[in-house]
C-alpha positions as CSV (number, residue, x, y, z in Angstrom):
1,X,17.0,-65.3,70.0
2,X,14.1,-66.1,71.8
3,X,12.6,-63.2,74.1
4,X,9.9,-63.9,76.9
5,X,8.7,-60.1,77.5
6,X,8.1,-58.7,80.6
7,X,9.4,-60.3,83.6
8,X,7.1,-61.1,86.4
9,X,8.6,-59.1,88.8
10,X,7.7,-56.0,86.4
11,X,4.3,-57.2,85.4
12,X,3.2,-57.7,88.8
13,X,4.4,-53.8,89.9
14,X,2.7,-52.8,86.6
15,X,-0.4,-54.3,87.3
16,X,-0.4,-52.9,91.2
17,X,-0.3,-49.2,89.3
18,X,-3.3,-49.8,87.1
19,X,-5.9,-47.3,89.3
20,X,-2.9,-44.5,88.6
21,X,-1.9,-45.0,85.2
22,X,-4.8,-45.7,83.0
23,X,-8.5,-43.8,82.7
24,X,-10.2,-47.3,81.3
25,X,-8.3,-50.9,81.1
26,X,-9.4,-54.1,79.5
27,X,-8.1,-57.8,79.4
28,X,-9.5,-60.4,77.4
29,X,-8.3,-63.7,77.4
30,X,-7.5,-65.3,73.5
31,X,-8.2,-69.1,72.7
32,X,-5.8,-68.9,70.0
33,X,-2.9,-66.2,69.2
34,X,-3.8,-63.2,67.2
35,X,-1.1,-61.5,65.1
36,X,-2.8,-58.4,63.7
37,X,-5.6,-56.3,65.8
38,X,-7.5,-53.2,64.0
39,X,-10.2,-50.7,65.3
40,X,-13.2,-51.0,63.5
41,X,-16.5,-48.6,63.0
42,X,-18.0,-46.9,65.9
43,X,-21.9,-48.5,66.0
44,X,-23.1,-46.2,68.6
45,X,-22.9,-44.1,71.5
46,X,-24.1,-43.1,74.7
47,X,-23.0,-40.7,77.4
48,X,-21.1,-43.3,79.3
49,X,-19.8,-45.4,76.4
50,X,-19.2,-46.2,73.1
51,X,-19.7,-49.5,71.2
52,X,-17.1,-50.2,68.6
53,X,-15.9,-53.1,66.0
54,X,-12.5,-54.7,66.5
55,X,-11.2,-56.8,64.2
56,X,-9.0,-60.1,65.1
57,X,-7.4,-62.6,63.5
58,X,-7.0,-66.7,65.2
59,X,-3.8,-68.4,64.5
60,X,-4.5,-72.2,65.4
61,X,-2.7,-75.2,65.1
62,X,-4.1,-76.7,62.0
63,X,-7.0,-78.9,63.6
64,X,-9.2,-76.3,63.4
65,X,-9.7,-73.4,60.8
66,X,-7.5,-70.0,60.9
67,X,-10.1,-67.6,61.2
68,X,-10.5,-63.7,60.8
69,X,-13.0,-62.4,63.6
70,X,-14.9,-59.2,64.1
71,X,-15.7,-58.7,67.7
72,X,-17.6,-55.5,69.2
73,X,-16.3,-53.7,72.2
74,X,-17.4,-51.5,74.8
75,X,-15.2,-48.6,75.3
76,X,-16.1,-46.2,78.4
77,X,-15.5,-42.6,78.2
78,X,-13.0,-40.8,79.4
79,X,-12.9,-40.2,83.4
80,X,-16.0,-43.2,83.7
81,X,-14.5,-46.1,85.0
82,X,-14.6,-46.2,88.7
83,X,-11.0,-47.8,89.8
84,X,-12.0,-51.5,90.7
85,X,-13.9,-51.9,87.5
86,X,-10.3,-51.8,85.5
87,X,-8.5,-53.7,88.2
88,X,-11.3,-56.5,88.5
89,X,-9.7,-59.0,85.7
90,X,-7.5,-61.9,85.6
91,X,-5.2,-63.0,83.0
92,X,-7.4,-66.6,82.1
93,X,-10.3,-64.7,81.6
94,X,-13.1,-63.2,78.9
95,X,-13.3,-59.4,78.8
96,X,-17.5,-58.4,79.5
97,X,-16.5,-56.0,77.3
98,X,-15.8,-57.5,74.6
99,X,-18.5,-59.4,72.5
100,X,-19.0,-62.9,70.9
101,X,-18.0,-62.7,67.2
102,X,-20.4,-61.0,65.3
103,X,-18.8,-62.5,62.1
104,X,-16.3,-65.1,61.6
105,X,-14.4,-66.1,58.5
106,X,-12.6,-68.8,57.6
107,X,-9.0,-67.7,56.2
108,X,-7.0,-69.8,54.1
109,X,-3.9,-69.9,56.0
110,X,-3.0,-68.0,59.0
111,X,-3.5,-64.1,59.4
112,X,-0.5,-63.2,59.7
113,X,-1.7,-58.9,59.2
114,X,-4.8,-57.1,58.7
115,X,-5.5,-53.6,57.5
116,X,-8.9,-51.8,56.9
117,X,-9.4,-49.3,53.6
118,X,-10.0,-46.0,56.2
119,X,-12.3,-45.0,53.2
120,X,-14.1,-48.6,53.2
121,X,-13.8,-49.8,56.7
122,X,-15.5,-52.4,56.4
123,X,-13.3,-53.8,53.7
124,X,-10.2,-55.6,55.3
125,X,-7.2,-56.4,53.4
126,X,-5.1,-59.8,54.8
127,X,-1.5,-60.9,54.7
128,X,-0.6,-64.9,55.0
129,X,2.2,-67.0,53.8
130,X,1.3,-66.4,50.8
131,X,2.4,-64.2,47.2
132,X,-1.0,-62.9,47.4
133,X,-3.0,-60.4,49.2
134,X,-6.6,-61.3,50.2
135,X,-9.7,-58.5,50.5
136,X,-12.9,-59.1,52.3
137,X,-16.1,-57.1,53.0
138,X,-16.9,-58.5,56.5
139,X,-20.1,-56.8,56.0
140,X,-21.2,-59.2,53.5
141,X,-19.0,-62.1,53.6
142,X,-20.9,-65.7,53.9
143,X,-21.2,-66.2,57.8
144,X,-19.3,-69.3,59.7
145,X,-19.8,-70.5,62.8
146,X,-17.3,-69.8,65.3
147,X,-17.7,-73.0,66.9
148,X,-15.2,-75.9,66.1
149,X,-16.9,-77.5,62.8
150,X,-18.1,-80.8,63.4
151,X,-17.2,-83.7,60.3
152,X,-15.3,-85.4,58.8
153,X,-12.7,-83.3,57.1
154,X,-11.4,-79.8,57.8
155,X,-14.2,-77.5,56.4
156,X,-13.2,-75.4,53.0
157,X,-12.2,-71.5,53.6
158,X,-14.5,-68.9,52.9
159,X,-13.6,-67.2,49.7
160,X,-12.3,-63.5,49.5
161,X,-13.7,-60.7,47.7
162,X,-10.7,-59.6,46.1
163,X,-7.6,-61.6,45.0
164,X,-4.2,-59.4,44.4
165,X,-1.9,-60.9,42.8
166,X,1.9,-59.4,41.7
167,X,4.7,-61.1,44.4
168,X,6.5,-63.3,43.2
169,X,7.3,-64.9,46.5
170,X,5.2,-64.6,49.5
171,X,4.5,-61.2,51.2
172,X,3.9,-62.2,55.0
173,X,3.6,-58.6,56.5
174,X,4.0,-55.4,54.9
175,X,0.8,-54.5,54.4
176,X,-0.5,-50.5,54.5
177,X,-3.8,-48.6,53.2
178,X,-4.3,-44.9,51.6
179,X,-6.5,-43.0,54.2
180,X,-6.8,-40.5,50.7
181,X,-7.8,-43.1,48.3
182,X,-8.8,-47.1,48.1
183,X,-5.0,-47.9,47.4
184,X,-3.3,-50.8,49.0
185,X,0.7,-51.1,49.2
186,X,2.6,-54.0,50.1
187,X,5.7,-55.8,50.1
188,X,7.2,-59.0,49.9
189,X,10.2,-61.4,50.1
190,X,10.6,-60.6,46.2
191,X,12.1,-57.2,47.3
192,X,9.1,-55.4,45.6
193,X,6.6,-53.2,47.0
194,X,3.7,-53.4,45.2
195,X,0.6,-51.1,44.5
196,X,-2.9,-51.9,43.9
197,X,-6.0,-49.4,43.1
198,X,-9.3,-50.6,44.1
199,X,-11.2,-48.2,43.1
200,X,-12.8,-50.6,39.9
201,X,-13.3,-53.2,42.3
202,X,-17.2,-54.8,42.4
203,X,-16.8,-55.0,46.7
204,X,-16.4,-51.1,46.6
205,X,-19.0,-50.5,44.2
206,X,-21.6,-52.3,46.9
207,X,-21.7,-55.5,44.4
208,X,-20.6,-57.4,47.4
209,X,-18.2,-60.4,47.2
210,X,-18.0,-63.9,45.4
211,X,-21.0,-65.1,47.2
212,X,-20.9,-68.3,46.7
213,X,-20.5,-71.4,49.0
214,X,-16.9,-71.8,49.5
215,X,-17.0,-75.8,49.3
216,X,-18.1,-75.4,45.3
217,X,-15.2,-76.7,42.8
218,X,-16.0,-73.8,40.5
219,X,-16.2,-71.1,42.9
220,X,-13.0,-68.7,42.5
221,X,-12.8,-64.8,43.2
222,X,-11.7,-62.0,41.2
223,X,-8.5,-61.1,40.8
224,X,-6.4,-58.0,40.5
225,X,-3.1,-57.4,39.1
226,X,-1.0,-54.6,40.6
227,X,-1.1,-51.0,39.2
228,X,2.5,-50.1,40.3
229,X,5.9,-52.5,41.0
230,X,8.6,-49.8,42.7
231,X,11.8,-51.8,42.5
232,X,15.0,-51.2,44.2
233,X,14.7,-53.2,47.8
234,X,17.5,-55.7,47.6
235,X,16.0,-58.4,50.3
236,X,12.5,-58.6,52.1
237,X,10.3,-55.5,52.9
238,X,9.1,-56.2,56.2
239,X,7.1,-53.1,56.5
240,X,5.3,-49.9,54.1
241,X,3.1,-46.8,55.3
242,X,1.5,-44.3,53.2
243,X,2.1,-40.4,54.0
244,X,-1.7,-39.5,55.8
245,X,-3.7,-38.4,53.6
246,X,-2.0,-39.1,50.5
247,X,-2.5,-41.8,47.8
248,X,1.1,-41.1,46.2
249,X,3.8,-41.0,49.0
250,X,4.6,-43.9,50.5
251,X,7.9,-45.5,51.9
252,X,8.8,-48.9,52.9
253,X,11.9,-50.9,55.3
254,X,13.1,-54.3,55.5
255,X,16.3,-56.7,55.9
256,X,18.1,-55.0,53.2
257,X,18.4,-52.1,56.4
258,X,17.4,-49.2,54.1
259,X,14.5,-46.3,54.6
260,X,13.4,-45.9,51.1
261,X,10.6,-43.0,50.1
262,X,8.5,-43.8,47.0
263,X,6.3,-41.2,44.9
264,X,3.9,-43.3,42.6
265,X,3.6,-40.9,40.7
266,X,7.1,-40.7,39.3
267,X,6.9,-44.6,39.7
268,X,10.5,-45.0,41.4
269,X,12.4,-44.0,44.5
270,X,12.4,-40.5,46.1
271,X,14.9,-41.0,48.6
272,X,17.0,-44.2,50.2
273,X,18.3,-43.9,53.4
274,X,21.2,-46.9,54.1
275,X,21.9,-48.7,56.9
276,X,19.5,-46.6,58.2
277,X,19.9,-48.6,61.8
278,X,23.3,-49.7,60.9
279,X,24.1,-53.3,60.9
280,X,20.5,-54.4,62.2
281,X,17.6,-55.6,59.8
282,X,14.4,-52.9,59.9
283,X,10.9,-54.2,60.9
284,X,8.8,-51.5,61.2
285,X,8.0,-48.1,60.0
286,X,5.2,-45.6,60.5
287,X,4.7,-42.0,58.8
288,X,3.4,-39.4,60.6
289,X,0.2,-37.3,60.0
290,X,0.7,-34.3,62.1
291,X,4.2,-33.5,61.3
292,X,4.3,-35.0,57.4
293,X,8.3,-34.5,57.5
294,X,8.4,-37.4,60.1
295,X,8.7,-40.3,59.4
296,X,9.7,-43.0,62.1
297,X,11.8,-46.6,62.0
298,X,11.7,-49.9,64.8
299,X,14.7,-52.3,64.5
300,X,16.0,-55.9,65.1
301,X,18.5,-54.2,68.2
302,X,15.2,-52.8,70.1
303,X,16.3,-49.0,68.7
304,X,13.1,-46.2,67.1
305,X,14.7,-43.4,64.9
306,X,12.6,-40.3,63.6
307,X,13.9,-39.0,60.7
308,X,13.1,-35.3,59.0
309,X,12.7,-36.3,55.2
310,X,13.3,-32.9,54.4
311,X,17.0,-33.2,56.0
312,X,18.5,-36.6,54.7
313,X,21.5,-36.0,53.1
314,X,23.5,-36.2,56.0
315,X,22.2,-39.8,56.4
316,X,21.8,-39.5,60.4
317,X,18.2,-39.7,62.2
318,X,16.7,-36.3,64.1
319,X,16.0,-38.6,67.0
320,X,17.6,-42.1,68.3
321,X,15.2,-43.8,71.3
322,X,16.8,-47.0,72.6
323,X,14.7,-48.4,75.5
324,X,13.5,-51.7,73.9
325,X,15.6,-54.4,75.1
326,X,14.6,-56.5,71.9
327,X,13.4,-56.0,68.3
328,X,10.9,-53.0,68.0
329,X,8.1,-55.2,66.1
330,X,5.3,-52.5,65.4
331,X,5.4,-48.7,65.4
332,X,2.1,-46.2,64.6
333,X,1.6,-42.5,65.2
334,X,-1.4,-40.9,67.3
335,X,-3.8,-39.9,64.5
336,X,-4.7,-36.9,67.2
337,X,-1.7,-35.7,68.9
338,X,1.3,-34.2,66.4
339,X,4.8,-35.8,68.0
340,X,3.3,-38.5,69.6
341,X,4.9,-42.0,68.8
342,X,3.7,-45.7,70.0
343,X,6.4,-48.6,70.0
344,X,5.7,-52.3,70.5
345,X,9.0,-54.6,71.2
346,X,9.6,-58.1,71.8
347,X,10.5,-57.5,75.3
348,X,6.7,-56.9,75.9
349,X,6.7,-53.3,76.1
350,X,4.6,-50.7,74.0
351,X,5.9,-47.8,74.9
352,X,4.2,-44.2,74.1
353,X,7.1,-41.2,72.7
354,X,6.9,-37.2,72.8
355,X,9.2,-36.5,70.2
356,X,8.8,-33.1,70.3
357,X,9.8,-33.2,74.4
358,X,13.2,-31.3,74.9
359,X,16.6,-32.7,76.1
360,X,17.1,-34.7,72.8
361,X,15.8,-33.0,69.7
362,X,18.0,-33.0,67.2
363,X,20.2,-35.5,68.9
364,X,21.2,-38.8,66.6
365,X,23.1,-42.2,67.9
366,X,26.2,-40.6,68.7
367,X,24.7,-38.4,71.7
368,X,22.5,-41.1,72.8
369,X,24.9,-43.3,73.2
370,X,26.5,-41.1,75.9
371,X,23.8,-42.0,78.0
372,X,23.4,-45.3,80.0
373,X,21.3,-47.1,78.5
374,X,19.2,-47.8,82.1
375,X,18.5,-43.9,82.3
376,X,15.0,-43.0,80.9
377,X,15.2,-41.4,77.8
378,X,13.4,-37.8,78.2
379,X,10.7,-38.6,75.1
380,X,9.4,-41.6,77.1
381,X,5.7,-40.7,78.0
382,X,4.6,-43.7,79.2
383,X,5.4,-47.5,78.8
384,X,2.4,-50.2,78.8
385,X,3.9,-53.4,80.6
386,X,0.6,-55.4,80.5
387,X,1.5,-58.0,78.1
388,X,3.9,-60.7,79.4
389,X,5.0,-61.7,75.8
390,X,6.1,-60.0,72.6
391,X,3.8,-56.9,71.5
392,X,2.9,-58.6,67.9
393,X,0.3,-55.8,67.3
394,X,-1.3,-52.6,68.6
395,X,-3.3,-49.5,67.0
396,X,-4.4,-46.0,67.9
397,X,-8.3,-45.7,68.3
398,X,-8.9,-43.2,65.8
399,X,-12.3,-42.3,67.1
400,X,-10.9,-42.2,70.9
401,X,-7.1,-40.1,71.5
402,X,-4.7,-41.5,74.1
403,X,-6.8,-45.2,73.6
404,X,-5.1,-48.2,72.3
405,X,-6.2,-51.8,70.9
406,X,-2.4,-54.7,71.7
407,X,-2.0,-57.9,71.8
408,X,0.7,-60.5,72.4
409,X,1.5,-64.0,71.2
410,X,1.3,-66.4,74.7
411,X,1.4,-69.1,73.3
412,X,3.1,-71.6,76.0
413,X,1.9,-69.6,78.9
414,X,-1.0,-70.7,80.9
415,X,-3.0,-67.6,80.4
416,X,-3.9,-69.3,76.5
417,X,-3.4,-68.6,73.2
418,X,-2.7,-64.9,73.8
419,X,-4.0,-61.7,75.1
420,X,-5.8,-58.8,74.0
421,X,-6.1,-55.2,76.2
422,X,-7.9,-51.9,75.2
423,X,-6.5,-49.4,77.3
424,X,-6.4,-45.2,78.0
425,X,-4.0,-43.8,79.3
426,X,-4.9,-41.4,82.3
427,X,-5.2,-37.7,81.6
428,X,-3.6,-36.6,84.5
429,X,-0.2,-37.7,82.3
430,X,-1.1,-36.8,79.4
431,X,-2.7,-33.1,79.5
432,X,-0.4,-30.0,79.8
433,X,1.4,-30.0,83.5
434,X,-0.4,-26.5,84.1
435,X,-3.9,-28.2,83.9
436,X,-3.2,-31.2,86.1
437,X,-1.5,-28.8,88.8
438,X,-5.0,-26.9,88.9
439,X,-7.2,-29.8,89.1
440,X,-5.1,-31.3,91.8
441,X,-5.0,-28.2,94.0
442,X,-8.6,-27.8,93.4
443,X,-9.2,-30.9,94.8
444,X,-6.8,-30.4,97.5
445,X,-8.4,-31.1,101.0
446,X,-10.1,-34.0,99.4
447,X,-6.7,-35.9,98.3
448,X,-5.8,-35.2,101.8
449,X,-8.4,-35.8,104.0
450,X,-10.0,-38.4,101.7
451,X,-13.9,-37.7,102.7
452,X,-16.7,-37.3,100.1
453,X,-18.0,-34.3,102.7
454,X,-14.2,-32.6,100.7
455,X,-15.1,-33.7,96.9
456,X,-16.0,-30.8,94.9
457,X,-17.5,-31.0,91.4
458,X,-15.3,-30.0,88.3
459,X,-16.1,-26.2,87.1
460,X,-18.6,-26.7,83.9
461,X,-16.4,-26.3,80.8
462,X,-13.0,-27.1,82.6
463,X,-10.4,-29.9,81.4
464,X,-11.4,-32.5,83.7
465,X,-15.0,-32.1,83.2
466,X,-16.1,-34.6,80.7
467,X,-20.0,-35.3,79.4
468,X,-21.6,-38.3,81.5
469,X,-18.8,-38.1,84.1
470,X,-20.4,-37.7,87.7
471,X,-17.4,-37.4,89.6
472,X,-14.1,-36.3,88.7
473,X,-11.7,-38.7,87.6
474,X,-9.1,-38.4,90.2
475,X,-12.2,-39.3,92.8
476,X,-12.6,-42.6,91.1
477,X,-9.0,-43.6,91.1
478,X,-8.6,-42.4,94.8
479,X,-11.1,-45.5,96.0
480,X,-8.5,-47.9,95.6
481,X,-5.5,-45.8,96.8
482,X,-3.4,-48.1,99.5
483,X,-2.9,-47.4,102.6
């Protein structure tokens, strides 16, 4: 089935709402699609702003080489960006924001995911159509130009750090790294999830990588064979995720439609869930760090379950959130707020879930399904319809709460190759209704009468005052307010 995302009807009342919605936005134009984004290291920071590494991947047509990019970007701080500075964009443009590349690297095939090592970011780890898994240090890796190479042939690709080998067919996607260790698990159309220790490897010893010029006949890089095969998927694993903060627990999805846990330490299975989502095949799959009993699920049908994997013998989910119209493609915690969930569907929407919000908990299919399925489900926070095609990718900022990195596959559109938006979402939605109540009666005769000579400053110390912010946050989105 082919899905186009978000309407234009939808998009263009989304984008009208930007001033109210979002703190800081950011759209920057793709020359060719990206399937995997990632956060990088933070280089510095000032009292306005921060400057931060992404890291992106170019899927091209074959005339030119697939490439893995690091940009930098400029993030502002919270309650910075004056309202026509994240409303000023079009869809066919660069980002200011976001920098040249400050390293390119020629990948043999297309990128299909990326992950960093969290203890070794600047070690990335890459999925292609491929059996094997591919390791880079972008730190030291042999620089190419980003600039179409001019000759005869198609030039050679650079040459990884760090071969893993194991599948025994290729592993396109499931790809996850141990924030507790340098451990890499992955998963394949062999049915196996495979585990790999890094830990003797040269690249994190600071020996760097192959080093040598990728067109040489001889060149070849290391290789590493797995240090754990956990068998009992019966088709592809589309996704893995590790248990924050550990380098044992893991658990994995895929078309054979089960949840399975894993302990690497006993080597096999701790639990199976089947049919987890019924009939439909599983694609994605993210494990909570601030509430280490959740663990959550995205399927072909659009639906995200949350299950308690202290409470799975009964077989059915603690919460079933159907609002994707199609497949949910990507799911991740927030690393900084416990119960918070992030969805990204083909229908174009990443979507941002309480699960801890009442008027479900505890509530599996059967109850939802007594709801129409147009009524707003009541763990629905917020829902992102920026991107006009299918949500390939997305992360958390771990150095930023409540900021995101998505992109979309365009391909087709006239907008290019795809698009990429860094975006926070305003504080007035998320912080605790109490808060937001005081701040706006605070400010009061300003929202009404609208005249500076009515704008008072935030009380030192209180939740809308923020370091380098000059006026309060509600002043800066009230410039563009309609009439």
């Amino acid at each position: 089935m082919e899905h186009h995302g978000v309407n234009k009807e939808q998009y263009l009342a989304w984008k009208k709402l930007i001033p109210y919605l979002y703190d800081w936005f950011a759209n920057h134009n793709l020359t060719w699609p990206s399937l995997s984004c990632r956060w990088g290291p933070v280089l510095d920071e000032s009292p306005l702003s921060r400057r931060q590494q992404l890291y992106l991947s170019e899927q091209t047509d074959g005339s030119v080489p697939n490439k893995l990019l690091v940009v930098t970007a400029e993030v502002a701080r919270p309650r910075v960006a004056a309202a026509e500075h994240i409303t000023g964009w079009t869809e066919h443009a660069k980002s200011p924001h976001i920098s040249h590349p400050s390293a390119v690297i020629y990948h043999p095939g297309e990128v299909n995911r990326l992950r960093e090592l969290p203890s070794h970011p600047h070690l990335v780890a890459t999925h292609t159509d491929s059996p094997l898994v591919f390791l880079w240090d972008v730190a030291s890796q042999p620089r190419r130009s980003s600039a179409e190479p001019a000759g005869a042939g198609p030039p050679p690709p650079s040459l990884p750090d760090l071969t893993l080998s194991g599948h025994a067919a290729d592993a396109p996607f499931a790809l996850a790294a141990s924030s507790a260790a340098p451990r890499l698990a992955s998963g394949g159309k062999d049915a196996q999830v495979l585990v790999w220790d890094l830990g003797g490897a040269a690249c994190l010893r600071g020996a760097g990588g192959p080093g040598a010029d990728p067109g040489a006949a001889s060149s070849a890089p290391p290789a590493l064979a797995p240090t754990l095969r956990l068998l009992g998927s019966t088709d592809t694993v589309e996704d893995v995720a590790w248990l924050p903060g550990s380098d044992a627990l893991l658990a994995s999805v895929g078309d054979d439609r089960s949840l399975r846990g894993w302990d690497c330490r006993a080597g096999g299975a701790a639990y199976v869930v089947a049919a987890a989502h019924s009939a439909h095949d599983i694609h994605a799959l993210d494990w909570s760090g601030g509430r280490p009993e959740l663990v959550a699920t995205g399927a072909a049908d659009g639906s995200v379950r949350v299950w308690d994997v202290r409470r799975l013998s009964a077989g059915a989910p603690l919460l079933h959130l159907a609002h994707h119209a199609a497949a949910a493609a990507c799911l991740e915690w927030s690393p900084a707020a416990a119960g918070a969930l992030a969805s990204g569907g083909e229908d174009g929407l990443l979507c941002l879930w309480d699960v801890e919000a009442s008027g479900q908990a505890g509530a599996g299919e059967h109850q939802d399904a007594k709801r129409p399925r147009s009524a707003v489900p009541p763990q629905l926070v917020f829902q992102h319809a920026g991107h006009r095609s299918p949500v390939v990718d997305f992360q958390w900022n771990p150095a930023d709460p409540w900021t995101l990195l998505s992109v979309s596959d365009d391909v087709g559109e006239q907008s290019g190759g795809g698009t990429l938006q860094l975006w926070r979402v305003s504080d007035l939605i998320t912080r605790p209704e109490e808060e937001v109540l005081a701040e706006l009666e605070y400010h009061r005769d300003y929202i009404i009468s609208g005249s500076e000579a009515d704008l008072k400053p935030m009380p030192r110390g209180s939740p809308g005052s923020r370091p380098g912010t000059a006026v309060p946050d509600l002043a800066l989105k009230q410039e563009s307010t309609p009439a």
